[in-house]
C-alpha positions in Angstrom: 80.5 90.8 96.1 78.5 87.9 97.8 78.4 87.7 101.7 80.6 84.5 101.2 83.3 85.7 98.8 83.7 88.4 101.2 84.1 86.8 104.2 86.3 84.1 102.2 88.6 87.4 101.0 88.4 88.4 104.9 89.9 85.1 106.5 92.3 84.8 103.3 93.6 88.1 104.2 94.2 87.2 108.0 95.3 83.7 106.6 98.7 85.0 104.4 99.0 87.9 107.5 97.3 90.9 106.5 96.1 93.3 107.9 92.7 94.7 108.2 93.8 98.0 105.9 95.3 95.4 103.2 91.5 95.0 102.6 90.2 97.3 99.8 87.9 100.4 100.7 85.1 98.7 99.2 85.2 95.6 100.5 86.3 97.1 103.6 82.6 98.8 103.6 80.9 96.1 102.1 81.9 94.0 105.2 81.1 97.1 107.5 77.8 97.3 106.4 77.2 92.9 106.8 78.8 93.5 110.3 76.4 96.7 111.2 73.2 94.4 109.5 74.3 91.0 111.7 73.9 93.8 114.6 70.7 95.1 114.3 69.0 91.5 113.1 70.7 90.7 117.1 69.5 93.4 118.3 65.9 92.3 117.0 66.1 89.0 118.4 67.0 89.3 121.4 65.4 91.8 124.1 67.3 94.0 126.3 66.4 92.0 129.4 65.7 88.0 128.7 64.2 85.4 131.2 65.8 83.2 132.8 63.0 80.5 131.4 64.3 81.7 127.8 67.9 80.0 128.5 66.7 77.5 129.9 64.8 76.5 127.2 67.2 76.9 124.7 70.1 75.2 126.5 68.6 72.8 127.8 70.0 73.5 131.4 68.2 73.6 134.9 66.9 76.7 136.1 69.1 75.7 139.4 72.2 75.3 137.2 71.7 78.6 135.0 71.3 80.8 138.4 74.7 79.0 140.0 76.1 80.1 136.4 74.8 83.7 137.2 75.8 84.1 140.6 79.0 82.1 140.0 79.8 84.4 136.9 78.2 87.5 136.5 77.4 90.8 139.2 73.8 90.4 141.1 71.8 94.1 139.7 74.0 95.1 136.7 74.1 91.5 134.9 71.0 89.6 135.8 68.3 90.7 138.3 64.5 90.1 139.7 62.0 91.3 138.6 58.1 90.5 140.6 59.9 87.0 141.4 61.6 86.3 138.0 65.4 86.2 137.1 66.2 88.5 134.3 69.6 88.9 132.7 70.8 91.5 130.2 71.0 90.8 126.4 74.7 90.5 126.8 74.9 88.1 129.7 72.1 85.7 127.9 74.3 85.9 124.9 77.1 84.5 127.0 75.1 82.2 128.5 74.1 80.8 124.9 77.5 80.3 123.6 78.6 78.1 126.6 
């Protein structure tokens, strides 16, 4: 089954109100094993601690206005942090960042 037949049998499943275990086992795996492979090509991309310079660059944003979106937002030492004078943030916390 292609990636997009699956996730087209996915959303019409949650489309007539099914649930996930209405899905069979093998496309139930199929889509397991996408999910697991989106995860790791993530995990790949991104760093475990990202640069503030990063997000700024790929949003387009201030450096002022991503560090009042940090300390507005997320906990000083277990979401972003410095590091020999530069902001870091973790993989999570950047990935946040990039969706808003």
């Amino acid at each position: 089954m292609t990636t997009n037949r699956l996730f087209y049998v996915v959303i019409l499943h949650l489309n007539k109100g099914y649930k996930m275990k209405n899905l069979l086992n093998s496309e139930y795996l199929e889509l397991k094993a996408l999910l697991l492979e989106q995860r790791e090509i993530l995990k790949t991309l991104f760093p475990d601690k990202v640069s503030l310079s990063f997000i700024k660059e790929r949003t387009g944003l201030t450096r002022q206005a991503i560090r009042m979106k940090l300390i507005n937002n997320f906990e000083l030492e277990v979401d972003f942090w410095k590091e020999n004078g530069k902001i870091f943030m973790s993989k999570t916390t950047a990935l946040q960042l990039l969706k808003a």
